[in-house]
MMTF fields as JSON, N, C-alpha, C and O atoms, coordinates in Angstrom:
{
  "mmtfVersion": "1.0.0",
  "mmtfProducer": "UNKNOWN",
  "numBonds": 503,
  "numAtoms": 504,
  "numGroups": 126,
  "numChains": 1,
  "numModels": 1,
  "chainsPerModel": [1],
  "groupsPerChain": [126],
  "chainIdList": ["A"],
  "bondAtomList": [4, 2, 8, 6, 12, 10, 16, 14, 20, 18, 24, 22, 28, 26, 32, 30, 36, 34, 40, 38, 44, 42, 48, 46, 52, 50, 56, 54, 60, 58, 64, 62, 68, 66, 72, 70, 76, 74, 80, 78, 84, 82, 88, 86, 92, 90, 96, 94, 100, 98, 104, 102, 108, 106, 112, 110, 116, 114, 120, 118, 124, 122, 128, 126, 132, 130, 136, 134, 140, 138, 144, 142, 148, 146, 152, 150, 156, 154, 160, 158, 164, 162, 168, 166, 172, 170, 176, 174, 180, 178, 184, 182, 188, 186, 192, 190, 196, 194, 200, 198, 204, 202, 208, 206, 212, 210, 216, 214, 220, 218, 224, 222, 228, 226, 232, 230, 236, 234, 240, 238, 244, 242, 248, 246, 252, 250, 256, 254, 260, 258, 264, 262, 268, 266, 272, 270, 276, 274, 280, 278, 284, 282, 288, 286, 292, 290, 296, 294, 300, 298, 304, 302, 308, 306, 312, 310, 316, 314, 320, 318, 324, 322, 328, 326, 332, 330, 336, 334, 340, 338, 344, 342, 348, 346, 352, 350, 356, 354, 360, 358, 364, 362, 368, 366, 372, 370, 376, 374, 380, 378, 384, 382, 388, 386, 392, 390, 396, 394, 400, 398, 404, 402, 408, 406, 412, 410, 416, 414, 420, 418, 424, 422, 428, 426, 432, 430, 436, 434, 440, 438, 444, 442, 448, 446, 452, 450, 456, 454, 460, 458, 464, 462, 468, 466, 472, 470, 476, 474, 480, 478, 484, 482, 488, 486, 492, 490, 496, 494, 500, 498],
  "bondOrderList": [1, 1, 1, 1, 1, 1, 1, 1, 1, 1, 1, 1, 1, 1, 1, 1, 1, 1, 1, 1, 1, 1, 1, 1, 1, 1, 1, 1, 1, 1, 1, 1, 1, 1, 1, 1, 1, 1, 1, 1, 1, 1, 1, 1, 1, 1, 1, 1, 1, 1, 1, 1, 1, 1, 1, 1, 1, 1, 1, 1, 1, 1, 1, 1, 1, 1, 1, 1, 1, 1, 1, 1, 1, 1, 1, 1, 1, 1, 1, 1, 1, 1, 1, 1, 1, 1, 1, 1, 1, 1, 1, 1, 1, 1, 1, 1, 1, 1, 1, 1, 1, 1, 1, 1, 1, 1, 1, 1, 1, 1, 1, 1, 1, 1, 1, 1, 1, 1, 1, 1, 1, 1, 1, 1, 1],
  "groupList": [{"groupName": "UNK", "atomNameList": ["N", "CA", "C", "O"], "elementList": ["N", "C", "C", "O"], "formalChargeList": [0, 0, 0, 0], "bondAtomList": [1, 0, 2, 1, 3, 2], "bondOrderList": [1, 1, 2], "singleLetterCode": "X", "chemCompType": "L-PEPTIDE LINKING"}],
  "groupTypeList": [0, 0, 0, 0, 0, 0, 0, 0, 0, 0, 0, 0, 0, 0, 0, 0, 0, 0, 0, 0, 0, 0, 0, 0, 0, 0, 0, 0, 0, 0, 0, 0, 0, 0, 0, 0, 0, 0, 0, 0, 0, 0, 0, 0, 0, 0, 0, 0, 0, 0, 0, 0, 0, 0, 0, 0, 0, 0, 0, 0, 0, 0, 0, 0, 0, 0, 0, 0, 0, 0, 0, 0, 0, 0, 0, 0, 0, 0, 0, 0, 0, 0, 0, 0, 0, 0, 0, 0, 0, 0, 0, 0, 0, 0, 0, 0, 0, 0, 0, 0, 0, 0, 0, 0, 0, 0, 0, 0, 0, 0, 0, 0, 0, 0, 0, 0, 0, 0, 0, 0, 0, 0, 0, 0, 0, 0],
  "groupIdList": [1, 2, 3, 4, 5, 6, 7, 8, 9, 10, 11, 12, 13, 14, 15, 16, 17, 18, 19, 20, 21, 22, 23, 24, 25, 26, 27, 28, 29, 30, 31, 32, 33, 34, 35, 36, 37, 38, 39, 40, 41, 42, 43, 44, 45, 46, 47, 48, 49, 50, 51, 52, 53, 54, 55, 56, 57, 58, 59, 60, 61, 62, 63, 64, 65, 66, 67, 68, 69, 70, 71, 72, 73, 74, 75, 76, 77, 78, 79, 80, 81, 82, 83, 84, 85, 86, 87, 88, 89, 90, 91, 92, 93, 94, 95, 96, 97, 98, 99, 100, 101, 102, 103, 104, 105, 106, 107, 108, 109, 110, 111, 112, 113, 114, 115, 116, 117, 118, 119, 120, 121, 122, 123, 124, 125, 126],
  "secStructList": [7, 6, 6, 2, 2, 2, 2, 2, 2, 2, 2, 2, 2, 2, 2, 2, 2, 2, 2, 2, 2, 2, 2, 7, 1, 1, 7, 7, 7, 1, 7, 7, 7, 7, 7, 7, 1, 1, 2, 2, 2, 2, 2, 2, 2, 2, 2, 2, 2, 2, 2, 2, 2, 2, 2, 2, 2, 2, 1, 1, 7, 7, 7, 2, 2, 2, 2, 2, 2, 2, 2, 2, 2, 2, 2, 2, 2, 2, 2, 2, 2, 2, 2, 2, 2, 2, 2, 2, 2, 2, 2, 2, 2, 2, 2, 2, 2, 2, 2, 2, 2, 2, 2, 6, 6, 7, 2, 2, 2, 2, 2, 2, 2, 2, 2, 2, 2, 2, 2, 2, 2, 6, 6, 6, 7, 7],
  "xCoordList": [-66.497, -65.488, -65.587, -65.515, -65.773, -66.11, -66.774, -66.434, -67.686, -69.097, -69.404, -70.36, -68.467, -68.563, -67.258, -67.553, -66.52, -65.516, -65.981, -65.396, -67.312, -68.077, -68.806, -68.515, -69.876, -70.259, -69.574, -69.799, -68.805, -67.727, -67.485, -67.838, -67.142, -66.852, -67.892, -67.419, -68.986, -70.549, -70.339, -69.624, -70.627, -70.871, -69.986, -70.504, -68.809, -67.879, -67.858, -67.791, -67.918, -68.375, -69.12, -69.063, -70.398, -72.171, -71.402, -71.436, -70.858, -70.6, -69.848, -70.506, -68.825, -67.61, -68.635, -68.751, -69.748, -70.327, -71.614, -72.285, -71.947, -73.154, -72.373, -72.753, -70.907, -70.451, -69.66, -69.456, -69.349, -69.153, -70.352, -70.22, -71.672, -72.592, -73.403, -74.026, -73.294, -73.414, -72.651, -73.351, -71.334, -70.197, -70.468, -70.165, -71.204, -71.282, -72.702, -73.68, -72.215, -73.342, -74.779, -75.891, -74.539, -75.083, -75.434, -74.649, -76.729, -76.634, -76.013, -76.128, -75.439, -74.226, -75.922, -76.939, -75.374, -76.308, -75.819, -74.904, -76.91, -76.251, -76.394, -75.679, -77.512, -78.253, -78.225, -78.615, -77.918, -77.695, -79.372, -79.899, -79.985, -81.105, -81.053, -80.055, -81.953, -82.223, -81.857, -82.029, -81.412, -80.985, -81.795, -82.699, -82.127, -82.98, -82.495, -82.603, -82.012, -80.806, -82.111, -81.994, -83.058, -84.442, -85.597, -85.546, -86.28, -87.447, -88.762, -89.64, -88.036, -89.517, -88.861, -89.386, -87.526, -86.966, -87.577, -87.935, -87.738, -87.869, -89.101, -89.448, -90.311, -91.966, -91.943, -92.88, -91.19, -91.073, -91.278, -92.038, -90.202, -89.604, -90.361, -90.516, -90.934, -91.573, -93.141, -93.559, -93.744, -94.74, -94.557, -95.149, -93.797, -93.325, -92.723, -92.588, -92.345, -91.832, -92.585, -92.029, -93.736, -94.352, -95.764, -96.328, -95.902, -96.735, -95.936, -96.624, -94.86, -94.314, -94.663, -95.219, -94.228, -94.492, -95.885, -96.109, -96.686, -98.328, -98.365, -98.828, -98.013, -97.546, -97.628, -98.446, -96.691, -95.893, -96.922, -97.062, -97.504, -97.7, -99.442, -100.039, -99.689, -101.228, -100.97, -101.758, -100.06, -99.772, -100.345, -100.244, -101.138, -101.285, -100.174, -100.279, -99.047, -97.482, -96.361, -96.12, -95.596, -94.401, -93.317, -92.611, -92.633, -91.544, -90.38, -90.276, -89.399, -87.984, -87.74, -87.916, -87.479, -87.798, -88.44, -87.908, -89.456, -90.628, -89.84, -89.803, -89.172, -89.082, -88.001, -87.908, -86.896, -85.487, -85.478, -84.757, -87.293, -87.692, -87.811, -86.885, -88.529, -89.052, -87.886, -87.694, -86.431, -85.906, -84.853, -84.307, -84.694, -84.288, -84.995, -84.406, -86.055, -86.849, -86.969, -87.153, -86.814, -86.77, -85.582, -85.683, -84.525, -83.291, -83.676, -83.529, -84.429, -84.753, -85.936, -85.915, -86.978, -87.891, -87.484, -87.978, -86.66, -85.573, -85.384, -85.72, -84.338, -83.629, -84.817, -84.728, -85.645, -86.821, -87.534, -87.862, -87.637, -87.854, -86.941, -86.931, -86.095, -84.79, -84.77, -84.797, -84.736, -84.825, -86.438, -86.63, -87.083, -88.409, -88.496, -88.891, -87.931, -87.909, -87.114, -87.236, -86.085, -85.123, -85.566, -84.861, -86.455, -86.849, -87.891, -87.771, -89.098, -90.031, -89.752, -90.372, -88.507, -87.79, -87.706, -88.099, -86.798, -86.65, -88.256, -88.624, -89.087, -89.945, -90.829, -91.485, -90.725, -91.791, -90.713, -91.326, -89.7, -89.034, -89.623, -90.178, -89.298, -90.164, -91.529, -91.724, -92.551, -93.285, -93.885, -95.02, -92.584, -92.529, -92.314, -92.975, -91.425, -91.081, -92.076, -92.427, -92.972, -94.259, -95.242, -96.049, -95.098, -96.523, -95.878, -96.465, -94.716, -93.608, -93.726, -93.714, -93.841, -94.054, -95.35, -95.643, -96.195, -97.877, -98.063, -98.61, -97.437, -98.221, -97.309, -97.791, -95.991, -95.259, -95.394, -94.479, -96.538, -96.588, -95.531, -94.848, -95.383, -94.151, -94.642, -94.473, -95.234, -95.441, -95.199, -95.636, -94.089, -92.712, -92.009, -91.061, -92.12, -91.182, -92.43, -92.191, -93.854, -95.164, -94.536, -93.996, -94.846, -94.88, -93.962, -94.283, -92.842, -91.145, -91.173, -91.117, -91.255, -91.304, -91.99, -91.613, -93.464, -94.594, -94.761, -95.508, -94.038, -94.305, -93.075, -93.094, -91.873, -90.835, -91.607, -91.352, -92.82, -93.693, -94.29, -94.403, -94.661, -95.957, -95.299, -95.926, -93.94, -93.592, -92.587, -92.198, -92.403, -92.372, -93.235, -93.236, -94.277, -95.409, -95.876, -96.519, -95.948, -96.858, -95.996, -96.626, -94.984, -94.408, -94.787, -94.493, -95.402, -95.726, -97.126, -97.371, -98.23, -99.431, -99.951, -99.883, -100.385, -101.096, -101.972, -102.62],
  "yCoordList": [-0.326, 0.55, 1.954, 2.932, 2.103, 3.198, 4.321, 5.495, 3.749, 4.116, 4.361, 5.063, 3.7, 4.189, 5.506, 6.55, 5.573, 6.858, 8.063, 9.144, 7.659, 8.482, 9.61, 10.72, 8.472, 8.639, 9.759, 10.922, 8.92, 9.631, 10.968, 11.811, 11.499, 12.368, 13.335, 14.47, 13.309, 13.778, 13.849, 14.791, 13.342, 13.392, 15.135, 16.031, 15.0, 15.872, 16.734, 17.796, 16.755, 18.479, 18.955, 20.053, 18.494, 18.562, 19.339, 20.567, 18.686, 19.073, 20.208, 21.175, 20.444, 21.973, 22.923, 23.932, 22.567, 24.083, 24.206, 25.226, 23.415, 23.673, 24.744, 25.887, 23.861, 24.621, 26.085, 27.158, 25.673, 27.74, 28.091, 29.265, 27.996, 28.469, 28.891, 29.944, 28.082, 28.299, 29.273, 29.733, 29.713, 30.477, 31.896, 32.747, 32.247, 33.555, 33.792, 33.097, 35.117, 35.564, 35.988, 35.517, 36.849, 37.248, 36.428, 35.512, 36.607, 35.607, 36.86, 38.077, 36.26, 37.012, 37.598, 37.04, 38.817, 39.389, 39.639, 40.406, 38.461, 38.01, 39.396, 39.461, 40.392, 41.648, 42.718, 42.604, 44.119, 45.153, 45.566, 46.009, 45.311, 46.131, 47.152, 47.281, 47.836, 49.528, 50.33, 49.991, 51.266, 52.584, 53.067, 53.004, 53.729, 54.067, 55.42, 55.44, 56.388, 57.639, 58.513, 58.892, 58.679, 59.95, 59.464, 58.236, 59.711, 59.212, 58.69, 57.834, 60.111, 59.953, 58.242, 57.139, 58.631, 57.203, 56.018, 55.089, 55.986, 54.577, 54.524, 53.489, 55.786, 55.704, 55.311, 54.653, 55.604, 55.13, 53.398, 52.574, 53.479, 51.701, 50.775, 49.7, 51.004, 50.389, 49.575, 48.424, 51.347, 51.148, 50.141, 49.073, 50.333, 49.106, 48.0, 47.103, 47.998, 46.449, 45.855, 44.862, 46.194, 46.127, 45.109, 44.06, 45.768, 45.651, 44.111, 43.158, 44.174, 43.089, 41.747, 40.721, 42.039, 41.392, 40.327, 39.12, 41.731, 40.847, 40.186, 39.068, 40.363, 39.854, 38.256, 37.515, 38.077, 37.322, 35.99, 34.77, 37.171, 35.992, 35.336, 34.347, 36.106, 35.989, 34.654, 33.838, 34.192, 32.845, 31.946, 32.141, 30.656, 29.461, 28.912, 28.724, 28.689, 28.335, 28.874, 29.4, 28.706, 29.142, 28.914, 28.576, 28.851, 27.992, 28.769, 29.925, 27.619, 28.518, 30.019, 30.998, 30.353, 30.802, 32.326, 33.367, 32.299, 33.264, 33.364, 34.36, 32.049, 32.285, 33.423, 34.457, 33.055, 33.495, 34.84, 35.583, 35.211, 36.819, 37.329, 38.082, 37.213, 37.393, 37.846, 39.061, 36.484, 37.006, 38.282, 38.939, 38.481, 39.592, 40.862, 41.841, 40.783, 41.985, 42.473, 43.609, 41.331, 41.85, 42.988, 44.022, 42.399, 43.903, 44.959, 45.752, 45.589, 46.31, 47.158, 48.378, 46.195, 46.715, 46.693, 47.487, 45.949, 46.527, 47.091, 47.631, 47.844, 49.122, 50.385, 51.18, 50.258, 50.984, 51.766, 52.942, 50.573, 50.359, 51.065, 52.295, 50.293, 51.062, 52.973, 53.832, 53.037, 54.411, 55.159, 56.142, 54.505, 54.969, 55.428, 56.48, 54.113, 54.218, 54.93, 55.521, 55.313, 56.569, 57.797, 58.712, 58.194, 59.549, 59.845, 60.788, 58.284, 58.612, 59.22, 60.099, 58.416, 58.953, 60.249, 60.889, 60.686, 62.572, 63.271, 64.118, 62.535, 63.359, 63.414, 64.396, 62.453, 62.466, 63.446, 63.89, 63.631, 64.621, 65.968, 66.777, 65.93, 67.802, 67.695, 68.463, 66.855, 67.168, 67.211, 67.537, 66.671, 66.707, 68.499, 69.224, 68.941, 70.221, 70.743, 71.509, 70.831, 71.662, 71.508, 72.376, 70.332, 70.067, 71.075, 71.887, 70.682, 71.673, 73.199, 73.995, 73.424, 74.896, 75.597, 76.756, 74.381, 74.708, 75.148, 76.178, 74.06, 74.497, 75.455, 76.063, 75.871, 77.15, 78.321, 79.142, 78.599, 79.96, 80.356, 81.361, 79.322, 79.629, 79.654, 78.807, 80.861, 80.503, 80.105, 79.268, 81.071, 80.821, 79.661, 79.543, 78.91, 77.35, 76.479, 75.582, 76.75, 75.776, 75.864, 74.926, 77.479, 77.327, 76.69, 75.93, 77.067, 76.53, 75.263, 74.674, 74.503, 73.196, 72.543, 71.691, 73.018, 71.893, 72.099, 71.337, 73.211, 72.959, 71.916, 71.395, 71.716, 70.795, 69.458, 68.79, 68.964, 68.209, 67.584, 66.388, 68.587, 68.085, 68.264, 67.728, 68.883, 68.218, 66.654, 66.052, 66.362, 64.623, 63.859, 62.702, 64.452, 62.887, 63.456, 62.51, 64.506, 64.09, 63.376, 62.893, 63.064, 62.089, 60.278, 59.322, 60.349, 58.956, 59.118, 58.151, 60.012, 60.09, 61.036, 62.255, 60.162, 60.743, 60.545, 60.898],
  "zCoordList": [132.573, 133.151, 132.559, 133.304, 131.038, 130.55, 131.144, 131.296, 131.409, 132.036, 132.918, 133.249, 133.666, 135.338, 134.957, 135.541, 134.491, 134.793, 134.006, 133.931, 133.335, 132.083, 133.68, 134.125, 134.085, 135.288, 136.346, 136.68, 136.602, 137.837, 137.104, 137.929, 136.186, 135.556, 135.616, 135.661, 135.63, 135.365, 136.673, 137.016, 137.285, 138.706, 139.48, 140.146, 139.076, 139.858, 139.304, 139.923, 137.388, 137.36, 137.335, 136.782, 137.917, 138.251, 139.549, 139.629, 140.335, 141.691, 141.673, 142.055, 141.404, 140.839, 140.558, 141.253, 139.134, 139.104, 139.859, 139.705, 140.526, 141.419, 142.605, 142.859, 143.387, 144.556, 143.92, 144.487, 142.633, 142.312, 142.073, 142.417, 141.684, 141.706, 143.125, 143.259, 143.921, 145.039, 145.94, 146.842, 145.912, 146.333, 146.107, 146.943, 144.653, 144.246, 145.381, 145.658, 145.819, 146.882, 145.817, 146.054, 144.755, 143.489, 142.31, 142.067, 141.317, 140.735, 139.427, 139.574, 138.335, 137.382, 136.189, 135.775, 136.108, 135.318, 134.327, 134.025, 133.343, 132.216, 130.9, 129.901, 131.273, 130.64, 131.072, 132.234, 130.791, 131.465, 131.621, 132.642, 130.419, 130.626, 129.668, 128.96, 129.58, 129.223, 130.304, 131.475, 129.987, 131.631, 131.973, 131.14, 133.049, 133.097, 134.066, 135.292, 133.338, 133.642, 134.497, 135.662, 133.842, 134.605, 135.215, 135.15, 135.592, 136.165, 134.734, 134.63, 133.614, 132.535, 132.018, 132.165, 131.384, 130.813, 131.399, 130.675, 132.82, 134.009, 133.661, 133.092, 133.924, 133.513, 131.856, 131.405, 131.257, 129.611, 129.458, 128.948, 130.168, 130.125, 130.705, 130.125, 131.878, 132.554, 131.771, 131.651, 131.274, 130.341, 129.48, 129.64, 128.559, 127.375, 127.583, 126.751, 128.654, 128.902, 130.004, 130.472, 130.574, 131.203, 130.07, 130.379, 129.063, 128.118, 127.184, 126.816, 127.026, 126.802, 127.625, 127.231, 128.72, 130.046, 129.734, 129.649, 129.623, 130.071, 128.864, 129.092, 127.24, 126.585, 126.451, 125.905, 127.023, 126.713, 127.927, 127.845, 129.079, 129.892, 129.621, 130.045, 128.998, 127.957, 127.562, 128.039, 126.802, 126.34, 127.16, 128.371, 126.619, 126.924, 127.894, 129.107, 127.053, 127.491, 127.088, 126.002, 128.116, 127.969, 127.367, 128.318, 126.412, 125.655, 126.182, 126.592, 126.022, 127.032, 125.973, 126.699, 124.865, 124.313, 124.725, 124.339, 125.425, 126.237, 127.621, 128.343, 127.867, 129.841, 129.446, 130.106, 127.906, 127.895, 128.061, 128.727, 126.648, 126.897, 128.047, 128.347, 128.728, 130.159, 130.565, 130.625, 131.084, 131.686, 131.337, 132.223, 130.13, 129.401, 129.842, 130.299, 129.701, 129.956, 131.659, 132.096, 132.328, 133.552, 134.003, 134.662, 133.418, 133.908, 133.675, 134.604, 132.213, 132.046, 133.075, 133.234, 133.736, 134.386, 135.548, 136.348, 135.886, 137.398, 137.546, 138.601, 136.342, 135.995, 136.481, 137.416, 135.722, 136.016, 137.163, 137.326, 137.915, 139.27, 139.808, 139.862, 140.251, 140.83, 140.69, 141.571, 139.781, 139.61, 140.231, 140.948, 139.793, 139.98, 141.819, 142.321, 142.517, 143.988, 144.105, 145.178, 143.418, 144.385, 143.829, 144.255, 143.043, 142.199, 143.959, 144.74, 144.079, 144.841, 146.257, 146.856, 146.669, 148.022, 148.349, 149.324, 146.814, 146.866, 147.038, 147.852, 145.89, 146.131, 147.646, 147.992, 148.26, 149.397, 150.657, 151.627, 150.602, 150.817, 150.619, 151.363, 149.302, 148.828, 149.452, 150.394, 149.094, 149.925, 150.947, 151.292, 151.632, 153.601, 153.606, 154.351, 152.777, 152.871, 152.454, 153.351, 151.393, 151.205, 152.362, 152.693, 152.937, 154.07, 155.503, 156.218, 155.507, 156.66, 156.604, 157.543, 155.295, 155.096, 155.106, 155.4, 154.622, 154.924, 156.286, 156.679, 157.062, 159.021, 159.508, 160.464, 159.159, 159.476, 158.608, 158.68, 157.652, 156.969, 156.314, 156.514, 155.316, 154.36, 152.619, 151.742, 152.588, 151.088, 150.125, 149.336, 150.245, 148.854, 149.073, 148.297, 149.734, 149.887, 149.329, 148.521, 149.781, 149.602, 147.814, 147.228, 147.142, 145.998, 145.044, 144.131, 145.345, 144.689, 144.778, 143.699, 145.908, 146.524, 145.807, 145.003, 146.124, 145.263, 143.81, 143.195, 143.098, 142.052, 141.473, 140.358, 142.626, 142.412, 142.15, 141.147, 143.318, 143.727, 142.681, 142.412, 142.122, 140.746, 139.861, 138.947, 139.237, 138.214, 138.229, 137.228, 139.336, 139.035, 139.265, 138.845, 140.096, 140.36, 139.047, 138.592, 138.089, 136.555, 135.884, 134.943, 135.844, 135.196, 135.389, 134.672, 136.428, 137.4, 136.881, 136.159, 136.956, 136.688, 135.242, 135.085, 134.459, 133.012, 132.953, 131.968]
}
């Protein structure tokens, strides 16, 4: 009798946190990460935790331990990301506007513009 209500017991709060686990549309982010406030910070972070990354996955095996790192380190290179794609957005912007100003004879926008241009893709390229 024990054992079966030991059971029954197991059973239903297996079930409770599976269906609140299931309910959250999001999974709960257990790590903020590193910020990643500028584009250089995001190219910073990325680098080094990127390098962690391969790290870690060099290993033979994985011990939870490594998966726990991993998943730690991923917010951070999210973070990264995230930023990285909205820096790239602006820029392919500016240089819609430098290429715009190229075929309409606009100097002073080519120059202002693209030098907007190339000082963030050198942050992306070293």
């Amino acid at each position: 009798m024990q054992t079966s209500f030991r059971l029954f017991a197991g059973i239903i709060a297996l079930s409770l946190s599976a269906a609140g686990w299931a309910q959250s549309a999001e999974r709960p982010a257990h790590f903020k990460g590193e910020p990643a406030d500028t584009l250089e910070q995001a190219v910073t972070n990325l680098s080094e935790y990127n390098a962690k990354l391969d790290a870690l996955l060099a290993k033979d095996e994985l011990t939870p331990m490594d998966l726990h790192e991993v998943h730690q380190l991923t917010y951070t290179l999210e973070n990264a990301l995230h930023k990285i794609q909205a820096e790239l957005e602006q820029t392919a912007e500016v240089l819609e506007e430098v290429h715009v100003a190229s075929e309409t004879n606009q100097p002073e926008t080519v120059k202002t513009r693209g030098q907007v241009y190339l000082e963030t893709t050198r942050l992306l390229v070293k």
